[in-house]
C-alpha positions, 0 to 999 in steps of 0.5 A: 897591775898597771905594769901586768896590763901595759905589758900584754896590751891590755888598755881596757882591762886597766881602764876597767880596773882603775874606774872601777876599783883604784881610782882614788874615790873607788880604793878607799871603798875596798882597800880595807886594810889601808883605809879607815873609811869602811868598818871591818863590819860591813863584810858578808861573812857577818850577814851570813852568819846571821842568817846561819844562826837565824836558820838554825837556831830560831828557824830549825823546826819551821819550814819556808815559814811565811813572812808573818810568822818570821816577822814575829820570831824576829821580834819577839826571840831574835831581837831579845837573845841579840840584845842579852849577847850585846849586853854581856859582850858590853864594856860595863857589864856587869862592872866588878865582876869576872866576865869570861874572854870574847871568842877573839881574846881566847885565841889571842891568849893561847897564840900569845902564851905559844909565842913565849915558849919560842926561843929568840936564839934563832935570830940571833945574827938577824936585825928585826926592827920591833916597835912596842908602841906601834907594835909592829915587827920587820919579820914575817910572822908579825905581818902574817898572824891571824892576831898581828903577833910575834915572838919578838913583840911577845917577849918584848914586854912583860908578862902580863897578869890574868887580868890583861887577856880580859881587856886587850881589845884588837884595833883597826889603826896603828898601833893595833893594841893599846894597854898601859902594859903593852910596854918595854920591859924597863919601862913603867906601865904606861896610863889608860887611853880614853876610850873617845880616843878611837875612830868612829868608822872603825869599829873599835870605838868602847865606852870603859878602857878598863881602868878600875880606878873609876870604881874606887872610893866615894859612892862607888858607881854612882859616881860613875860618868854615865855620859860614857858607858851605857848602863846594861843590867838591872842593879842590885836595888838593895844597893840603892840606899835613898829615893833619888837614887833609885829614881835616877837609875830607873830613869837610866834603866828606862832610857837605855831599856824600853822594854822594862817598863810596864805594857800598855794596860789598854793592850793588856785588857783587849788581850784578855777580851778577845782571850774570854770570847775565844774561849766562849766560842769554844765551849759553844762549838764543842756544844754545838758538835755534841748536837749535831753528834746526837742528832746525826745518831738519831737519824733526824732527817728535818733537821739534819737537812735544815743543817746541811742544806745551811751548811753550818760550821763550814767556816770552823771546818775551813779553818781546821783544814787551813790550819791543818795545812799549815802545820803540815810540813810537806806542803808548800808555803802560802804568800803572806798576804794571798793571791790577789783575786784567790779567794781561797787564798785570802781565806787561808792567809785569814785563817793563818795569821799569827798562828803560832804551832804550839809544841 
């Protein structure tokens, strides 16, 4: 680029590009792939994909829902559906148990499998120069893959049994995957890796390797280092065969899951309170409309006019109608909190707050 822009004259385009994007302090912030600083996470496609599921599959029957009604589909379906595919995605989840593959251990599989089928005869008077243990190749293919593979890395090593396309794990820094079978065919398997082993900027960081030794002879997985794995799931409390046990496990449980321990019994008894005089309030309104009903058929004309001339029940009928326009979808959405100033505003925001469309 130095050598595009002094060629053309182009003094300002390179003084823009090197404050801007290569000097030192600015090329390890975009550099992705030759830089260790900045995550593969902190990329827009993974916000937009967020919102891309957000919008479809918690927002679908919503229209501009206001910012009450987001904030309460945020916590209580977002959040628990996130935290329910973090768990299953987790290391230790589920630990002696078949897991199904990661969307990315799928497609490593089947590029894996294809490239075993490729003859190496095509290359034969060519001198590529294979690392098993960096696992990198001088051809092309290695350098272009989607999953950084290639027929000569593939067919390197042995192949590997079932269990291996569960715990391959793609990642950031040399060399991209790390397995104790990920080695030349006349060599032994190699030994499991620690998992404390990777760069926290990385990503990659995962709190089991794999290793099934861990989970032979003793007390099986009480014995376990739960210094690092997070516990997900609840164990099978059949299992547990003494007091201490259990405690300690419900102490793991309620450390990792707030969740599951039991909801403030204050909060629970003003639930039921406001729940009652609801209810209450709604069988004296139904009463009060069978009234009002009666009378208006006997033609009363004291007392309908006493009733109009007060205007009772106005307050119930401005909430049907501002619940009505609510849950209609053509109409446009109201700010949250109101106009301030709006006087109809502020009392539709009132009406509205928290209401849940009940399918």
């Amino acid at each position: 680029m130095y050598q595009f822009c002094f060629q053309r004259g182009l003094r300002e385009v390179w003084g823009y590009l090197w404050t801007s994007w290569y000097a030192p302090k600015r090329w390890k912030l975009w550099a992705r792939s030759t830089s260790p600083f900045v995550s593969r996470l902190r990329t827009t496609m993974n916000v937009e994909n967020f919102w891309k599921q957000l919008k479809h599959g918690f927002l679908h029957t919503h229209f501009r829902p206001r910012l009450d009604l987001l904030v309460w589909i945020l916590i209580t379906k977002v959040t628990p559906a996130y935290l329910v595919r973090a768990q299953v995605l987790d290391d230790g989840y589920r630990l002696g148990r078949a897991k199904p593959l990661t969307p990315f251990q799928k497609r490593f599989k089947a590029a894996w499998l294809a490239l075993t089928k490729l003859s190496l005869s095509d290359d034969a008077d060519r001198k590529y120069i294979t690392s098993v243990a960096k696992w990198t190749c001088t051809c092309k293919a290695n350098k272009f893959h989607a999953c950084h593979l290639c027929k000569h890395l593939v067919q390197a090593v042995a192949p590997p049994p079932p269990s291996f396309w569960g715990q391959v794990v793609r990642q950031r820094t040399v060399p991209l995957y790390r397995h104790p079978l990920l080695v030349p065919k006349d060599e032994e398997p190699g030994q499991y890796f620690e998992p404390t082993d990777g760069n926290v900027t990385d990503g990659d960081d995962h709190a089991w390797s794999g290793d099934r030794t861990v989970l032979e002879g003793g007390r099986g997985w009480r014995d376990f280092d739960f210094s690092t794995i997070s516990l997900l799931g609840k164990r099978d409390r059949s299992s547990v065969e003494d007091s201490d046990d259990a405690r300690d496990e419900e102490e793991i449980q309620r450390a990792f899951f707030p969740s599951f321990d039991s909801p403030d019994s204050d909060d629970e008894e003003e639930l039921d309170r406001n729940a009652e005089h609801l209810r209450n309030r709604a069988d004296e309104l139904m009463r009060a409309a069978e009234i009002m009903r009666a009378q208006a058929d006997a033609r009363n004309p004291i007392w309908m006019a006493s009733v109009v001339r007060r205007d009772i029940g106005r307050d119930a009928s401005l909430m049907v109608a501002d619940i009505h326009r609510y849950e209609s979808t053509g109409q446009k959405r109201d700010k949250t909190w109101g106009k301030k100033g709006n006087k109809e505003a502020i009392r539709r925001m009132a009406n509205t707050m928290g209401y849940q469309i009940l399918q």
